[in-house]
Backbone as CSV, one residue per row, in Angstrom:
resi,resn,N_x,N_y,N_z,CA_x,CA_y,CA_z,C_x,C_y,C_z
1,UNK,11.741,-32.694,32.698,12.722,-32.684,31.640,12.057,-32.497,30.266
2,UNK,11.069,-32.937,30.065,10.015,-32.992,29.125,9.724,-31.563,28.325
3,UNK,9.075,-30.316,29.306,9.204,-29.277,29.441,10.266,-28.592,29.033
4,UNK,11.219,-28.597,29.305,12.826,-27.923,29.325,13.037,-28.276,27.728
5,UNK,12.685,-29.714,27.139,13.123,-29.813,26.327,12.275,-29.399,24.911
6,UNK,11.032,-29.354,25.497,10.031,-28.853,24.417,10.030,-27.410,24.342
7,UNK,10.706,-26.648,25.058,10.950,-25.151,25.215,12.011,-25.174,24.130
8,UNK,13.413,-25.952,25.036,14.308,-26.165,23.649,14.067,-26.008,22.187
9,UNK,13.304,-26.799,21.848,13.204,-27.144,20.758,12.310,-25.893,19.797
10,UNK,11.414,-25.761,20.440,10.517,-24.310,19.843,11.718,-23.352,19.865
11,UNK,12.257,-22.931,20.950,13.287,-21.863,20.644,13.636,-21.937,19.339
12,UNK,14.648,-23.548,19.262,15.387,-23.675,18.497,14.864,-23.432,16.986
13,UNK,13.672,-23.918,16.790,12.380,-23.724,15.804,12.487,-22.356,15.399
14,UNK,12.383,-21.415,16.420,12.222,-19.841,16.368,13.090,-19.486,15.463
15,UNK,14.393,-19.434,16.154,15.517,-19.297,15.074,15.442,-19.832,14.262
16,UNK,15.371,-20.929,13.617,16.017,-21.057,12.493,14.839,-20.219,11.394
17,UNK,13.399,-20.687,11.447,12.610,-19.477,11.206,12.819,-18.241,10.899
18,UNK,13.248,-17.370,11.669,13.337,-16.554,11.607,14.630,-16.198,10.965
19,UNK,15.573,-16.872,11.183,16.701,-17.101,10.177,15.924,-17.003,8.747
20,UNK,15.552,-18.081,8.708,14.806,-18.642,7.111,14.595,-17.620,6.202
21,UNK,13.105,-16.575,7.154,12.085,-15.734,6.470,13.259,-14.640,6.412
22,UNK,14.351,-13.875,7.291,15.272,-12.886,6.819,15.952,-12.906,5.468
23,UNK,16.618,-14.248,5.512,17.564,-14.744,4.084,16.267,-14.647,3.066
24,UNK,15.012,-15.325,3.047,14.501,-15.057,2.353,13.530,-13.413,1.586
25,UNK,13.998,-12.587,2.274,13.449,-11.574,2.216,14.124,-10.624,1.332
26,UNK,16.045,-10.948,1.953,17.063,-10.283,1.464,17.340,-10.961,-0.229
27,UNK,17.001,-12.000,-0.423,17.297,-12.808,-1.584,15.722,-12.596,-2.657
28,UNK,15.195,-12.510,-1.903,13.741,-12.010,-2.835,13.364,-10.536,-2.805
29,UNK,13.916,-9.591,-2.585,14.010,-8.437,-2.544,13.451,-8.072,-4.275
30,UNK,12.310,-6.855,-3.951,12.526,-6.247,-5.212,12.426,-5.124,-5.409
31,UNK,13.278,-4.463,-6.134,13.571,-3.192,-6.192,12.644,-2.279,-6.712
32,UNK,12.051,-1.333,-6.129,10.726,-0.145,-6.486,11.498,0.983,-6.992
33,UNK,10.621,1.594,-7.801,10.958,3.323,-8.335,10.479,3.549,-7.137
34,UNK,11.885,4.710,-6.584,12.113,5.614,-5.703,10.528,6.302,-5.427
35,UNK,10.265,7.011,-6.618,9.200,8.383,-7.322,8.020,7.599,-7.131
36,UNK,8.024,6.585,-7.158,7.088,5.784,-7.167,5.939,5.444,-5.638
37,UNK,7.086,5.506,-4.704,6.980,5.247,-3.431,6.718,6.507,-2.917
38,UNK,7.215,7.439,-3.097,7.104,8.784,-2.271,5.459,9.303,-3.173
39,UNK,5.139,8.983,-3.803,3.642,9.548,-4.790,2.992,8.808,-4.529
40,UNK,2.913,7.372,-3.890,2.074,6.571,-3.309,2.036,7.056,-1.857
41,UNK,3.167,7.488,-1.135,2.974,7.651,0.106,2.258,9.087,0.487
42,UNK,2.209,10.011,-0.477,0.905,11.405,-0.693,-0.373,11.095,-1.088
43,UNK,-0.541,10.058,-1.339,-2.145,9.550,-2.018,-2.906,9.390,-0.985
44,UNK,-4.256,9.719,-0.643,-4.588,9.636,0.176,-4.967,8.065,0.711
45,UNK,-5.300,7.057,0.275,-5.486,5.863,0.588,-6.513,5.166,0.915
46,UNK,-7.226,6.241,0.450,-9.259,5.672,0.211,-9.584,4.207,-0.330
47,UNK,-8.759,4.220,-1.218,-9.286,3.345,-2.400,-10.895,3.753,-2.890
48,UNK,-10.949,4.893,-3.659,-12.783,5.161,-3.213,-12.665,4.837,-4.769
49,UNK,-11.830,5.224,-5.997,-12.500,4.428,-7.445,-12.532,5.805,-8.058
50,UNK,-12.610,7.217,-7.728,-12.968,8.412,-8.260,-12.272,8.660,-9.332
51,UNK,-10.651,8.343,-9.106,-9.798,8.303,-10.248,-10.350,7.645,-11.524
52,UNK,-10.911,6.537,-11.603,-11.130,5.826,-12.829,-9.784,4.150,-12.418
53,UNK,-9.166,4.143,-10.938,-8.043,2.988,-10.839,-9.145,2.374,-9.819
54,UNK,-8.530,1.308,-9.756,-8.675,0.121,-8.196,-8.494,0.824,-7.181
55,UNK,-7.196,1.547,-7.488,-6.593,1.845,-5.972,-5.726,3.108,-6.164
56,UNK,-5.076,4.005,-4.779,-4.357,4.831,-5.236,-2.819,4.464,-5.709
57,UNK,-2.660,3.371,-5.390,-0.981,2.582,-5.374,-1.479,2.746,-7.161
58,UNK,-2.116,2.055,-7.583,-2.619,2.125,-9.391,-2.397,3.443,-10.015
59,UNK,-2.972,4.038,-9.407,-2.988,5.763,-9.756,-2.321,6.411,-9.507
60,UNK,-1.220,6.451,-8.999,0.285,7.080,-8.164,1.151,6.290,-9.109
61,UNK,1.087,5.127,-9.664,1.579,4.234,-10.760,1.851,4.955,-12.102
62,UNK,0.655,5.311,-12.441,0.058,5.866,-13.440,0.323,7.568,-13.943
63,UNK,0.486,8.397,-13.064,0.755,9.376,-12.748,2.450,9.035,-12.999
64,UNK,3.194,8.690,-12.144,4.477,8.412,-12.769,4.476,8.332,-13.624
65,UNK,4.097,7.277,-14.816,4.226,7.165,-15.962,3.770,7.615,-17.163
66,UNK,2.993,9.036,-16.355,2.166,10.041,-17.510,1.232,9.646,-18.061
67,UNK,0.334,8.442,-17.386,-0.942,8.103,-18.228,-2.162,8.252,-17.960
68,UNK,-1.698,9.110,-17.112,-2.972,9.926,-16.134,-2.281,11.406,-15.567
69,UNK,-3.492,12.365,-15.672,-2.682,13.713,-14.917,-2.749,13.803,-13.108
70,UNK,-1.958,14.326,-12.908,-1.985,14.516,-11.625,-3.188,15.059,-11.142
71,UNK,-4.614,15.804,-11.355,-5.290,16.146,-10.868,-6.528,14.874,-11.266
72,UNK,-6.275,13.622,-11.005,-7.564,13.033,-11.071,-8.121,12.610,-10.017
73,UNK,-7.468,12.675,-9.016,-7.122,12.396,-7.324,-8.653,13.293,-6.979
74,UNK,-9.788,14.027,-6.986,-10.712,14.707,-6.298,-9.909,14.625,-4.725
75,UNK,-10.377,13.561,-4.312,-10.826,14.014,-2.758,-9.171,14.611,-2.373
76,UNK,-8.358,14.409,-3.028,-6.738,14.866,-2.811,-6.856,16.471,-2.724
77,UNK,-7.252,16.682,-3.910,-7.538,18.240,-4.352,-6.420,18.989,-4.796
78,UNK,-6.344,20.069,-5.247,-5.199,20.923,-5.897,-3.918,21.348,-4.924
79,UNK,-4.219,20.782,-3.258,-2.704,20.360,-3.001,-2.426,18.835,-3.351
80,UNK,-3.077,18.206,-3.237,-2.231,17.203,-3.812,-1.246,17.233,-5.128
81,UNK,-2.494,17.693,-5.757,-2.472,17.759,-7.007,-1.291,18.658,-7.418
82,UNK,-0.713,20.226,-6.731,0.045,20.715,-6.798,1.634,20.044,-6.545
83,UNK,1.594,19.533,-4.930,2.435,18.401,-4.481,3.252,17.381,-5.385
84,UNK,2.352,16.840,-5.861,2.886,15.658,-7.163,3.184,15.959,-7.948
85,UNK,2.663,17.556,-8.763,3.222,17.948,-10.003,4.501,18.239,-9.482
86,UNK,5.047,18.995,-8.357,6.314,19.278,-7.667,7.090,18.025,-8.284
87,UNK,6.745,16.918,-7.387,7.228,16.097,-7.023,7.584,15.312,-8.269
88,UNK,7.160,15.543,-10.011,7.243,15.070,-10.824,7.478,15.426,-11.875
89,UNK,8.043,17.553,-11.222,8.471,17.955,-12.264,7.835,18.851,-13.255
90,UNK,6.730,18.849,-13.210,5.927,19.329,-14.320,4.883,20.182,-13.719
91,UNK,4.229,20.888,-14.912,3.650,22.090,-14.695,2.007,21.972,-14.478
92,UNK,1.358,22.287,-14.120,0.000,22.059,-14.483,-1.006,22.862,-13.912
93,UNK,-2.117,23.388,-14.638,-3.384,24.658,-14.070,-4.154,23.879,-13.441
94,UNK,-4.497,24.208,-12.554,-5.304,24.051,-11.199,-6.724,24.493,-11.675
95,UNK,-6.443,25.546,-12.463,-8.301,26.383,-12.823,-8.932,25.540,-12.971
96,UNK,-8.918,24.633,-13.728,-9.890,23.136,-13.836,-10.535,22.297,-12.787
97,UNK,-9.434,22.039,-12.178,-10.373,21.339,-10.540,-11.222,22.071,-9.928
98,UNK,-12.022,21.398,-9.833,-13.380,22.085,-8.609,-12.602,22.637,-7.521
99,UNK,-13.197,23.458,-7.107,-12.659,24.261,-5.636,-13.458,23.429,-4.375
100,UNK,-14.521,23.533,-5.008,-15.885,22.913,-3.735,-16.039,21.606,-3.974
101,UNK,-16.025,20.773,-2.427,-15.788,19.491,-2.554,-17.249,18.981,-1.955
102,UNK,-18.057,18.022,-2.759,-19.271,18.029,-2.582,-19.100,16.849,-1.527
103,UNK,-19.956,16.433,-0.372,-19.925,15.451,0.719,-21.523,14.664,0.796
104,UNK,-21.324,13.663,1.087,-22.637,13.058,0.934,-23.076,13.089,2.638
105,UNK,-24.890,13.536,2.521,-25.934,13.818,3.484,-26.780,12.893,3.102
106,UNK,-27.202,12.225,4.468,-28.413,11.547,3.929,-29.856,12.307,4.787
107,UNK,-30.572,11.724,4.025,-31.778,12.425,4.450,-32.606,11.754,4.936
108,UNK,-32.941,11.610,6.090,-33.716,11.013,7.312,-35.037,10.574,7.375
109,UNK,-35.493,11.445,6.729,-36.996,11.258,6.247,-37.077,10.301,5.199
110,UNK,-36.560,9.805,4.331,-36.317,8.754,3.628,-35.546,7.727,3.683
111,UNK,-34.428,7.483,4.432,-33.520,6.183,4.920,-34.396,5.227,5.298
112,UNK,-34.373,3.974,5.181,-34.576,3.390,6.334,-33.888,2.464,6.571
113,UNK,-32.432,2.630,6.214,-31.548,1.602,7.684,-31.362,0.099,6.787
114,UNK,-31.676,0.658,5.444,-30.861,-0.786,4.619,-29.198,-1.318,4.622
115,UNK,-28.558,-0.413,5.046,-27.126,-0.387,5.401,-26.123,-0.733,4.442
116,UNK,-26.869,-0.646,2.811,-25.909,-0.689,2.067,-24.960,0.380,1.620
117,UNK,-25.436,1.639,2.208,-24.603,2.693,2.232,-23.295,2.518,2.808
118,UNK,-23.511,2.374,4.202,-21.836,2.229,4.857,-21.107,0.919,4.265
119,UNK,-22.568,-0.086,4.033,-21.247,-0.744,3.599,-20.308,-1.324,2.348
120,UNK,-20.726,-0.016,1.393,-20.255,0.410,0.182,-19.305,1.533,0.409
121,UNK,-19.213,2.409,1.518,-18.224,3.122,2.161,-16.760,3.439,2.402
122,UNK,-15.817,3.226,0.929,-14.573,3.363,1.490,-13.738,3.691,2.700
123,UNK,-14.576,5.125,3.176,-13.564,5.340,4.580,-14.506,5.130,5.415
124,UNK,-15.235,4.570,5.681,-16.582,4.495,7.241,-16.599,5.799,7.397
125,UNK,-17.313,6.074,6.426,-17.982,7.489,6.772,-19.197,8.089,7.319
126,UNK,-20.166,6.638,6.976,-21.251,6.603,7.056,-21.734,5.828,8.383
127,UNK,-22.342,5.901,9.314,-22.317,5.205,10.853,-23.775,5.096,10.580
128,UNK,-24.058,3.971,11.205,-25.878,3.639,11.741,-25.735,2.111,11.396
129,UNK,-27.121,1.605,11.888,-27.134,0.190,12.444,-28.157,-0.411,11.518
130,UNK,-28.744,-1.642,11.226,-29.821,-2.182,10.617,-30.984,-1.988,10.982
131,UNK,-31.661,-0.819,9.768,-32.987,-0.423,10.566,-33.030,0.454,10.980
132,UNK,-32.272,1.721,10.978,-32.248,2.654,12.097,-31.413,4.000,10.582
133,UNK,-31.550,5.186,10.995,-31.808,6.387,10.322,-30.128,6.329,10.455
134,UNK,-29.389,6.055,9.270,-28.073,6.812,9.112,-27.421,8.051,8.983
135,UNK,-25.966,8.399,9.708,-25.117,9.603,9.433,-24.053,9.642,8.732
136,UNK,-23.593,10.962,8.161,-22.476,10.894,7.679,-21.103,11.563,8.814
137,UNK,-20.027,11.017,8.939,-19.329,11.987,9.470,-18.617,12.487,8.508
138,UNK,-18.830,13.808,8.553,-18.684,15.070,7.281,-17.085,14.905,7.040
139,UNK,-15.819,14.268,8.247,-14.419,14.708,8.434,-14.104,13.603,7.709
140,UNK,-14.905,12.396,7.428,-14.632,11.312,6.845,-14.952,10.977,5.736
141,UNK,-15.402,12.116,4.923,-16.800,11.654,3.643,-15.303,11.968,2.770
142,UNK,-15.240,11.642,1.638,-14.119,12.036,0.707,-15.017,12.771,-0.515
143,UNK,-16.155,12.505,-0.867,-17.135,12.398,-1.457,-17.126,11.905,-3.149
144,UNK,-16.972,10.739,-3.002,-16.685,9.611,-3.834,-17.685,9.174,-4.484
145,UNK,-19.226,9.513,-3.757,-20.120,9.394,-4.649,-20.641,7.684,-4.238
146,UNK,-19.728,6.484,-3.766,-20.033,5.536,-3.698,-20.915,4.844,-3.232
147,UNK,-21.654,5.688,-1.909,-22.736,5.395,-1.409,-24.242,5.904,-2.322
148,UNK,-23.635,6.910,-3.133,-25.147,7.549,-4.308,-25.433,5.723,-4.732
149,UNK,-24.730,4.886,-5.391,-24.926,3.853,-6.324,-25.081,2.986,-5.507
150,UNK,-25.281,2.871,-4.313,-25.183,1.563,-3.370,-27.057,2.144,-2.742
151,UNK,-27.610,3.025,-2.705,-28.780,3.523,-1.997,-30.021,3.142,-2.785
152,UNK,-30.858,1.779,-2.257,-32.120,1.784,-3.534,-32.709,3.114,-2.782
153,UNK,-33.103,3.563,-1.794,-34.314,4.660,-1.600,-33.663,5.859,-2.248
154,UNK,-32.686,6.350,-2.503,-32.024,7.607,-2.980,-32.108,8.394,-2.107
155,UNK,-31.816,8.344,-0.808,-32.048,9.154,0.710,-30.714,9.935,0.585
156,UNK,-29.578,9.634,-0.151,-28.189,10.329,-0.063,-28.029,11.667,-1.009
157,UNK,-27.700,12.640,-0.991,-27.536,13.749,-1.680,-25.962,14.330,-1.497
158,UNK,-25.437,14.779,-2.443,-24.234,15.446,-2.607,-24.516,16.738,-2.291
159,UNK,-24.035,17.445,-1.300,-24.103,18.683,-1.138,-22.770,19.304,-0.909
160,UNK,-22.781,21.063,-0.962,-21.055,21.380,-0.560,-20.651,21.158,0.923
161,UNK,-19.126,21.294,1.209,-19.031,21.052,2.641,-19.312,22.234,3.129
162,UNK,-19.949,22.303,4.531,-20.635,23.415,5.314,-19.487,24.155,5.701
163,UNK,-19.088,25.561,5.844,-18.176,26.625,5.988,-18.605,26.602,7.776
164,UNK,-17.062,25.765,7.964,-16.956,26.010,9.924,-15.654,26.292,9.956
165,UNK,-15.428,26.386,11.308,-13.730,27.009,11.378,-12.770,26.514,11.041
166,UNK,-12.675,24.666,11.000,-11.811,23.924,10.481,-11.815,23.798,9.024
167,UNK,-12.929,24.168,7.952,-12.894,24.239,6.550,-13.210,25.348,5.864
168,UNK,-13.576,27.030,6.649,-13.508,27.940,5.849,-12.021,28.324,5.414
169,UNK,-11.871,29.288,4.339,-10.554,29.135,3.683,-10.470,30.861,3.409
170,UNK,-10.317,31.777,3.743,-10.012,33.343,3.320,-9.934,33.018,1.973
171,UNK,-10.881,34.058,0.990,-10.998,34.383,-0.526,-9.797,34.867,-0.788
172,UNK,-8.926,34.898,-1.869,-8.140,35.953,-2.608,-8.567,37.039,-2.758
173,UNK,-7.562,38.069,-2.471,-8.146,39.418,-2.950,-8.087,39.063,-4.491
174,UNK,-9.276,39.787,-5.305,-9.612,39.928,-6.553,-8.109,41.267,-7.023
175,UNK,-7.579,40.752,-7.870,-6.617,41.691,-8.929,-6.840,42.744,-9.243
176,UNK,-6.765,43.985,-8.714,-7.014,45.310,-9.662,-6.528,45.386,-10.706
């Protein structure tokens, strides 16, 4: 009987709980800019700092409210950057953003496996163990630069991303 009734009672627990946290959710509700939410939900979600914000929720903030341009986003790049101006109305030249997105390599012959690289790493880009010769995975690098300032040996280098089938891009024909 003991059992039966200590089941009871948690149930009963459950509900009202869950009662509780609903009413409280609907009564503490707070209302977001629409524009706000849909420009946070295009950001990529690094948090890597490139912008000059904390975060991209900061910088998708900011951008709404015109106190930043839409192209400060790097690792986003000039679709993003195109995207949000859409999305916000306004006009803006692209000629300015870099085309080539530089990715961090480390160099092997100089690492040795201090591991403050990865773990200064916004997206785990960087893989290897304590002591042992680190990689980058190139699909994951945003190139944020964050691991350059985290490296005492300076084993990391910014280089462009390597032209393979998933990132070459057909040139424009040049304008006669």
């Amino acid at each position: 009987m003991t059992a039966l009734s200590a089941l009871l009672v948690l149930t009963l627990m459950g509900l009202l709980l869950g009662f509780a946290l609903g009413l409280a959710a609907k009564v503490f509700h707070v209302e977001t800019d629409p524009l706000l939410d849909e420009v946070s939900a295009l950001m990529p979600g690094t948090q890597c700092g490139q912008c000059g914000y904390a975060g991209c929720n900061q910088a998708a903030e900011a951008m709404v409210k015109g106190e930043t341009p839409v192209t400060c986003c790097p690792p986003g790049g000039k679709t993003l950057a195109a995207t949000i101006a859409g999305k916000l109305g306004i006009s803006i030249s692209l000629d300015s953003m870099n085309d080539e997105l530089l990715l961090a390599r480390v160099n092997p012959g100089l690492c040795t496996g201090c591991t403050r690289c990865y773990k200064a790493c916004p997206t785990d880009a960087i893989v290897g163990a304590n002591k042992q010769i680190h990689g980058v995975i190139m699909a994951a690098c945003t190139g944020c630069g964050s691991c350059l300032a985290a490296c005492p040996e300076r084993c990391i280098d910014m280089v462009p991303e390597s032209k393979a089938l998933d990132s070459w891009h057909w040139p424009k024909p040049i304008a006669a």
